[in-house]
C-alpha positions in Angstrom: 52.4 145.9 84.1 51.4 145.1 87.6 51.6 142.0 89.8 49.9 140.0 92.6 52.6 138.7 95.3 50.9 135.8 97.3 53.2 134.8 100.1 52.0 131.2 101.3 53.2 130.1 105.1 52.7 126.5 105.2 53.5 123.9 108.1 56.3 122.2 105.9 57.4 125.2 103.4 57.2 128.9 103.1 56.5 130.4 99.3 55.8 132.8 97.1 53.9 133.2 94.1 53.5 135.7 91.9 50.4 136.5 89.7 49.7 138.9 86.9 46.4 139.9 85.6 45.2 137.2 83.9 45.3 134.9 87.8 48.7 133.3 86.0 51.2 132.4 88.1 54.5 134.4 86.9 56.8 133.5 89.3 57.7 131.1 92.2 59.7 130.1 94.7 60.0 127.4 98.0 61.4 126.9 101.0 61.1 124.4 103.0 61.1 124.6 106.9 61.4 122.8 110.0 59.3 121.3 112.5 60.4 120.3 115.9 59.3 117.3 118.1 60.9 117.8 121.7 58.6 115.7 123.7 56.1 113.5 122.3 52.8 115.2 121.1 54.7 118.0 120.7 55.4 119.7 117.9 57.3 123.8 117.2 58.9 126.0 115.0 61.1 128.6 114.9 58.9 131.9 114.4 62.5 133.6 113.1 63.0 131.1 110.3 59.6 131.6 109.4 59.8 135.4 108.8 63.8 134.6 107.4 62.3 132.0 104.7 59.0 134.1 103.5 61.1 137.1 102.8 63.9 135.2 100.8 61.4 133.1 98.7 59.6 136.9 98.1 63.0 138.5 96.6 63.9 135.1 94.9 60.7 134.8 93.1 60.8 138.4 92.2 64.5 137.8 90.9 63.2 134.5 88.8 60.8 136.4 86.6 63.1 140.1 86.1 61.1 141.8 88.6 62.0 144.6 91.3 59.7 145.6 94.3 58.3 148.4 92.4 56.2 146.0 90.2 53.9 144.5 92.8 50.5 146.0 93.3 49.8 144.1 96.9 50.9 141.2 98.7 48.2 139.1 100.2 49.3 136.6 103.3 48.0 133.3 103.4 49.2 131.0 106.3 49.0 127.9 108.4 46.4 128.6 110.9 46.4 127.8 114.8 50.0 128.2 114.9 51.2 131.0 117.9 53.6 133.2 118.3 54.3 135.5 121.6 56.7 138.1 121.2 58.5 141.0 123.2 56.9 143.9 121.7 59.9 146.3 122.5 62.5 143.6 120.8 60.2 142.5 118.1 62.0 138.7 119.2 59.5 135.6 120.1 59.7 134.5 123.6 59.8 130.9 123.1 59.2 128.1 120.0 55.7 128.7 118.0 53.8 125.6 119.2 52.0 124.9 116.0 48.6 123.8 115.1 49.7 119.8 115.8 51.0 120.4 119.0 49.1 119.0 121.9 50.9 120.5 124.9 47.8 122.3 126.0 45.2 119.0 126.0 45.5 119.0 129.8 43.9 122.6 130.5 41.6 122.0 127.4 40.9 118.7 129.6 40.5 120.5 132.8 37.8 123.2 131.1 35.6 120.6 129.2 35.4 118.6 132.8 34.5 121.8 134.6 31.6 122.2 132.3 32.5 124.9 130.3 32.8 123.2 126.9 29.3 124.5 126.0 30.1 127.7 126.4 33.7 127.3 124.4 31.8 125.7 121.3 28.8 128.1 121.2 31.1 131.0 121.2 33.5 130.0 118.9 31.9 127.3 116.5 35.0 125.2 117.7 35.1 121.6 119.5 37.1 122.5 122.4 40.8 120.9 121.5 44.5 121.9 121.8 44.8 122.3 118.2 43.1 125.4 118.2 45.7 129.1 119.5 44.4 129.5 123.1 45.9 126.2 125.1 48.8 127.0 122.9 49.2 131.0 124.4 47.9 129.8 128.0 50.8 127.3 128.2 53.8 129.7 127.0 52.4 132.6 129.8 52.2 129.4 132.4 56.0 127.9 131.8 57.9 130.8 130.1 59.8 132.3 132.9 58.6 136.0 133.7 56.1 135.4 130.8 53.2 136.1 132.7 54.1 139.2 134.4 55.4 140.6 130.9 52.0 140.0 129.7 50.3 141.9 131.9 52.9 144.6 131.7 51.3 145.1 127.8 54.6 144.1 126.6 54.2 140.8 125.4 51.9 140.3 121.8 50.8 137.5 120.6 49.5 136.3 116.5 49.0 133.6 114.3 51.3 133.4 111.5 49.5 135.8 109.2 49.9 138.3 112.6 53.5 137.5 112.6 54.6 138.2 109.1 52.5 141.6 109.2 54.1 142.8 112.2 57.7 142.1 111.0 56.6 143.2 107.2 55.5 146.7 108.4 58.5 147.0 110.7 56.1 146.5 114.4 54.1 149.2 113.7 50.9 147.3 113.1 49.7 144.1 115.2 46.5 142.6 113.2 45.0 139.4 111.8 42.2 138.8 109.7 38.1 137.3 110.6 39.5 134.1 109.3 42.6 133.3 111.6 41.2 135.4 114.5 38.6 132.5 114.1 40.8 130.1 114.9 41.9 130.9 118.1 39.4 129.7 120.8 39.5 133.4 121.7 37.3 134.9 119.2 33.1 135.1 119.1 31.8 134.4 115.7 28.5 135.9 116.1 29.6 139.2 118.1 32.9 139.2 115.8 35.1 140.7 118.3 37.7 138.9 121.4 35.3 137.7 123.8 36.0 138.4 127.7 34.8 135.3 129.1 36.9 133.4 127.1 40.0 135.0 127.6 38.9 134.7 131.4 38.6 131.1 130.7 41.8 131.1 129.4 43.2 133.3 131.9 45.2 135.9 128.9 45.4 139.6 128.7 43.6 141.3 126.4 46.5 143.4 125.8 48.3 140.8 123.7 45.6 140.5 120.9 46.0 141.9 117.4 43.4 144.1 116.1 41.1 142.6 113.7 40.4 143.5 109.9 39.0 142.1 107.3 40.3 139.6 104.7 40.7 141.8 101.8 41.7 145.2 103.4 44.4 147.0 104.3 47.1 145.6 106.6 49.4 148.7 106.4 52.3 148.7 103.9 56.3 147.0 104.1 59.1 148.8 105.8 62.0 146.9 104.6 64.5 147.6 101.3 62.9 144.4 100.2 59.5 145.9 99.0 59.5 149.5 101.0 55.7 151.0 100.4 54.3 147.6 99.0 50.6 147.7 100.6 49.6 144.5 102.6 46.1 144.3 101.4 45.1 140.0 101.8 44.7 137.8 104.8 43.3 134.7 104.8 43.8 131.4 107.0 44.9 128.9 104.2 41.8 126.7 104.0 39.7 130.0 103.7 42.2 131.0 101.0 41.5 127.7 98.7 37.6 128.6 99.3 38.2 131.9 97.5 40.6 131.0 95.2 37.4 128.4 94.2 35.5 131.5 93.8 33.2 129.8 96.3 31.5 133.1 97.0 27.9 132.1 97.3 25.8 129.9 99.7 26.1 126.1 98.9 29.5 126.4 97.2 31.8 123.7 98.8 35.6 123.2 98.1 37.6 120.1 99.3 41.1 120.4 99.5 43.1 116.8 99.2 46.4 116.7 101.2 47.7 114.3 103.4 44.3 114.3 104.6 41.2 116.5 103.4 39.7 119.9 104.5 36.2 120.2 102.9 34.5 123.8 103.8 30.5 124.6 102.9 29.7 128.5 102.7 26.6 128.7 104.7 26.6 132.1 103.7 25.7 135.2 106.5 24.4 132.4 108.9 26.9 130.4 111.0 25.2 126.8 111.4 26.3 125.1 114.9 27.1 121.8 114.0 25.1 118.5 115.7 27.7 116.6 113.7 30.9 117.5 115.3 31.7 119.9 112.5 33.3 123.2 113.0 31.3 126.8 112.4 34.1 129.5 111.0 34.3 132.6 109.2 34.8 131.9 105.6 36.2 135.3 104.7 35.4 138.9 105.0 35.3 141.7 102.9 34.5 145.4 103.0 31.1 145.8 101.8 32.4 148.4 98.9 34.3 145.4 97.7 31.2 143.6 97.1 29.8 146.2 95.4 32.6 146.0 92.9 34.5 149.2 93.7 37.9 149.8 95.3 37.7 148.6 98.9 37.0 151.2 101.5 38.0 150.7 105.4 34.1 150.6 106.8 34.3 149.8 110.6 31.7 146.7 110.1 32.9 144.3 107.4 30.4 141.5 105.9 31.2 138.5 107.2 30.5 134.6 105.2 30.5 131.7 107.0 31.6 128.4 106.2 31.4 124.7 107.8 34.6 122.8 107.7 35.1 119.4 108.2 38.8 117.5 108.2 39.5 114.1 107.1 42.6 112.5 108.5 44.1 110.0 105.7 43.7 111.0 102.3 47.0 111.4 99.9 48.7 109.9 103.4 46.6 106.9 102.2 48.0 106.4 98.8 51.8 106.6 100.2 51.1 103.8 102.8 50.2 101.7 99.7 53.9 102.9 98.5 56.1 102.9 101.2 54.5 100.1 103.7 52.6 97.9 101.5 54.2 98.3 98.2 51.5 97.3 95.9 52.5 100.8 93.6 55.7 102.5 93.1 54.0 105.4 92.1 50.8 107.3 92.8 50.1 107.5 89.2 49.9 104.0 89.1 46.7 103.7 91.4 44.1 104.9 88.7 45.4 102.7 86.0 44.9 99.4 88.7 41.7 100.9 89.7 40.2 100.8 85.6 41.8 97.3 85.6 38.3 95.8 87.7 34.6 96.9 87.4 34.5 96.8 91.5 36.6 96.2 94.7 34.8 92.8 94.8 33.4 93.7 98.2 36.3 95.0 100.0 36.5 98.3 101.7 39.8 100.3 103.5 38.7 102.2 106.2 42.4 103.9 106.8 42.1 104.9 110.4 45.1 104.7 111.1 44.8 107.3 113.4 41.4 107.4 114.4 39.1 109.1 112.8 38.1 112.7 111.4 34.8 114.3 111.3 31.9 113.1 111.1 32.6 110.8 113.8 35.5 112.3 116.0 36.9 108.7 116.9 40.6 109.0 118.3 40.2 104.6 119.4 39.5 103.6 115.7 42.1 101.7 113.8 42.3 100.9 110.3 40.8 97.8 108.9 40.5 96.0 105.0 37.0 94.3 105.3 35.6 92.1 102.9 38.4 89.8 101.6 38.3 86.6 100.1 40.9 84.4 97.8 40.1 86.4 94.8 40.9 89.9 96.2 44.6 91.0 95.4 46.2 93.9 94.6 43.8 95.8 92.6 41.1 95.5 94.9 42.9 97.2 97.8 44.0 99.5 96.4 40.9 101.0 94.7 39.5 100.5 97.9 41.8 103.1 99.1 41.1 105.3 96.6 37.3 104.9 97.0 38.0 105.4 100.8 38.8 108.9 100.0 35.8 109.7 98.4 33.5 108.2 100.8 35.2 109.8 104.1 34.5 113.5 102.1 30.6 112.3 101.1 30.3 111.0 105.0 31.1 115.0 105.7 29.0 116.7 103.2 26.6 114.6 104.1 26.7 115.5 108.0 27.2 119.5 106.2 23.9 118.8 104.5 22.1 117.7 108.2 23.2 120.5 109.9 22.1 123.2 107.6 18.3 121.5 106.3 18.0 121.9 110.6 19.2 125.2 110.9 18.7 127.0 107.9 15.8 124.6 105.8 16.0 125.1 102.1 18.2 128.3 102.4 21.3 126.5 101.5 22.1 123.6 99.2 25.0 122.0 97.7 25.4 123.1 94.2 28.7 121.6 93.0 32.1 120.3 95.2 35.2 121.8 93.6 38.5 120.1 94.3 42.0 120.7 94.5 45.1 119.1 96.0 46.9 116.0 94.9 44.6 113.1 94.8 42.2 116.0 92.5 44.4 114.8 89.5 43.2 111.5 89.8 40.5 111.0 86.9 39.1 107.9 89.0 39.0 109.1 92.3 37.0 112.4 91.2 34.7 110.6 89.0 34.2 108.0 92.3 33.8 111.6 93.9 30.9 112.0 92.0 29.1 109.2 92.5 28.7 109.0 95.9 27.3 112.7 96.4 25.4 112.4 93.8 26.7 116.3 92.6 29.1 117.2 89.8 32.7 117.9 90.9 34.6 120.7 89.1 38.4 120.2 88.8 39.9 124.0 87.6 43.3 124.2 85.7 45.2 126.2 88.5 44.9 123.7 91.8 47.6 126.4 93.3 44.1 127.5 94.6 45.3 128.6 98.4 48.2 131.5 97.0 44.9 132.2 94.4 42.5 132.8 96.9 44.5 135.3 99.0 46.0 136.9 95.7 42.4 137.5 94.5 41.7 138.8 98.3 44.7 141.8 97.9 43.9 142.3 94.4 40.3 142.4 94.8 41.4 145.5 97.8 43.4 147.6 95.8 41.3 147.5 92.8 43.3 145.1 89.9 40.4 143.0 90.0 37.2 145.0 90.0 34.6 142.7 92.5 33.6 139.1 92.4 32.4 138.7 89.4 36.2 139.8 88.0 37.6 136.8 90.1 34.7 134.5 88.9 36.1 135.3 85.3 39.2 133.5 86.0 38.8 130.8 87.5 39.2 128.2 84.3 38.1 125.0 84.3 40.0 121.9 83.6 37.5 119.0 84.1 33.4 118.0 85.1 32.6 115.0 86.7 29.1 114.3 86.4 27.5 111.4 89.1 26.9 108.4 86.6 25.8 105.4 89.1 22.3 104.7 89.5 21.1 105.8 92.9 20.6 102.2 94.4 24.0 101.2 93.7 25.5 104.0 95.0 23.1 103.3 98.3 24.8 100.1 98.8 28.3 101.2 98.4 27.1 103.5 100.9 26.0 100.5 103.3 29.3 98.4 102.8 31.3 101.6 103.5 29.4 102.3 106.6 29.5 98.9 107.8 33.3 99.0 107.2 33.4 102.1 109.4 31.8 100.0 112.1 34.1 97.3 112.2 37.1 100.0 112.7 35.3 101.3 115.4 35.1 98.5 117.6 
């Protein structure tokens, strides 16, 4: 018997999972890691620890369930994305900290571009708003203040990658330098509509072509390990880890939408072949890409031109960070658990709404000035009220960017591309209240599935899918298992004024 390695690069914790054929998880093990904060706004890692931490949570989850190397059909990579590393090609060492995705270090030159009018360009290109969260401020700033960085670069001996990039190069020994669609997305650097690095942008950004990895896609080959840990193990997943909870939700067709509930929430729409530019300040990305023998359910090939989906993605800032600041600052619950049971206590919130801006604002609305506000309260609001209101916040902030999803495709692609269904993982997806209020306001049924490990399941599915142990889509589509349906239950006027309090609330914390 066979298995699925899934190694999962997050900011805070590298893993591994293991999965047999069945999409069971096996085996498992964590790490966490650390983030460093030398200057304000800034925020790094060490690229070393990274690689040091994936690899010993690999040969301790293989060590957990009795299992050598030898059993492992593919390893599939699924990472934090807009993270960079630049390393010495001839050492194989990183020439400075990886400024990761948080990191704002490079606002200034994103500052200086936008003001010299090429923001335009920047989001047409890319399907980005031009920020400093995204790889290219990040690169520019280590070639600008790295001493003899520059010339190095243009020397050829300098490379630089994502995480996923990263781990391949030091898996196969730094004999292959790649990334996948899905990260190279992410980058600032790459064109979603010609699918290649785009010249005027790394003019823009003033880096050598020279220090990109060669792009393949997501479920592919990515050359095979050269180390005793798992010698001749083929690399055959990579996915950005957003991307990877889309496929692990078996989100395959047009209209399928995911929402992932962290500290915030990511919420991605496949728009299918079609990337929709955004009027909404939404982002346009590759959703995944897979060789087109793949599709057609046999053994994926290497064809030079892969087929490419599409996705919308929206972030919200506060969602599970919402629950804790009613446990740690307010401490109306000891417990997240204890939220749903308060919530069921009450028919309503009695009128009062929690916008949590605490800071600022997410898509739809891009508001860095708003603060949080509670709106609405009189004597006989207490501790119930608020905090379903936080709870209901959740649900409205993801409606607010389906909702802005839904705008931008009727414009660009009209009646090609609907929202069937949301499926959900992430923490605040275990809470029975939340989803069902989930429901209500988008009017659509959400689908909770029994495995919410669904980022290591999507890029496991992505290597599997490559090497044949799963056969195509359809295979993958067999097991995903659902757990729960929510089905909208609120008449459609009630819902419309929750809607209008919400909104209103939004108004006041954007004063």
């Amino acid at each position: 018997m066979s298995y699925i390695a899934a190694f999962d690069q997050g900011t805070t914790s590298s893993r591994c999972l293991i999965f047999d054929h069945d999409a069971q998880v096996v085996s498992s093990a964590q790490q966490d890691i650390a983030r460093y904060f030398p200057r304000p706004g800034w925020v790094e890692q060490d690229a070393m620890e990274i690689w040091a931490s994936q690899i010993g949570m690999f040969t301790k989850a293989l060590s957990r369930a009795q299992l050598s190397a030898g059993d492992i059909a593919a390893i599939g990579i699924t990472n934090q994305r807009e993270t960079s590393v630049v390393w010495n090609r001839t050492t194989g060492e990183p020439i400075a900290p990886a400024p990761v995705w948080q990191c704002r270090r490079g606002a200034p030159l994103i500052d200086e571009l936008v003001a010299a009018g090429h923001g335009e360009t920047i989001q047409a290109k890319t399907g980005l708003v031009p920020d400093a969260y995204f790889s290219a401020s990040k690169v520019r700033w280590i070639l600008d203040n790295v001493p003899g960085a520059r010339a190095t670069a243009e020397a050829g001996e300098l490379a630089f990658g994502t995480i996923d990039s990263w781990l391949i190069y030091k898996l196969t020994g730094g004999t292959l330098h790649a990334t996948d669609y899905t990260n190279a997305s992410r980058t600032m650097l790459f064109n979603i509509h010609t699918l290649n690095w785009d010249d005027e942008l790394l003019n823009l950004f003033d880096i050598p072509r020279s220090m990109l990895p060669e792009i393949r896609p997501s479920s592919g080959s990515f050359g095979e390990v050269d180390g005793d840990y798992g010698r001749g193990i083929p690399l055959m997943g990579v996915l950005g880890d957003q991307q990877a909870a889309l496929f692990g939700q078996c989100c395959f067709g047009s209209g399928q939408a995911k929402a992932t509930y962290g500290t915030g929430a990511f919420v991605l729409l496949n728009t299918g072949e079609h990337p929709v530019q955004s009027k909404n300040g939404l982002l346009t990305t590759i959703a995944f890409s897979s060789d087109a023998k793949a599709e057609a359910g046999t053994k994926a090939g290497t064809g030079d031109v892969p087929r490419v989906t599409y996705a919308l993605e929206g972030s919200v800032y506060s969602a599970g960070s919402t629950i804790k600041w009613l446990r740690d600052e307010l401490h109306l619950i000891r417990t997240a658990e204890e939220t749903e049971e308060l919530a069921r206590q009450i028919d309503d919130t009695a009128g009062v709404y929690l916008v949590p801006a605490f800071n600022g604002l997410g898509a739809p609305y891009w508001d860095s000035a708003a603060r949080g506000v509670i709106v609405g309260l009189t004597q006989g609001a207490g501790r119930a009220q608020v905090v379903r209101a936080a709870l209901e916040s959740v649900g409205f902030q993801v409606a607010d960017v389906l909702r802005a999803m839904s705008e931008d495709v009727a414009r660009c692609l009209p009646g090609s591309c609907s929202l069937h269904d949301l499926r959900v993982d992430g923490g605040v997806s275990h809470n029975d209240f939340a989803m069902q209020f989930q429901a209500d306001v988008l009017g659509a049924e959400v689908l909770r599935p029994r495995l919410v490990e669904t980022t290591a399941l999507g890029v496991a599915f992505a290597a599997g899918l490559a090497v044949g142990y799963w056969s195509n889509f359809d295979a993958l589509c067999a097991h995903w298992q659902l757990d729960r349906t929510f089905t909208p239950s609120r008449p459609a006027n009630e819902v419309a004024a929750l809607v209008g309090g919400w909104q209103h609330a939004v108004s006041q914390a954007r004063l």
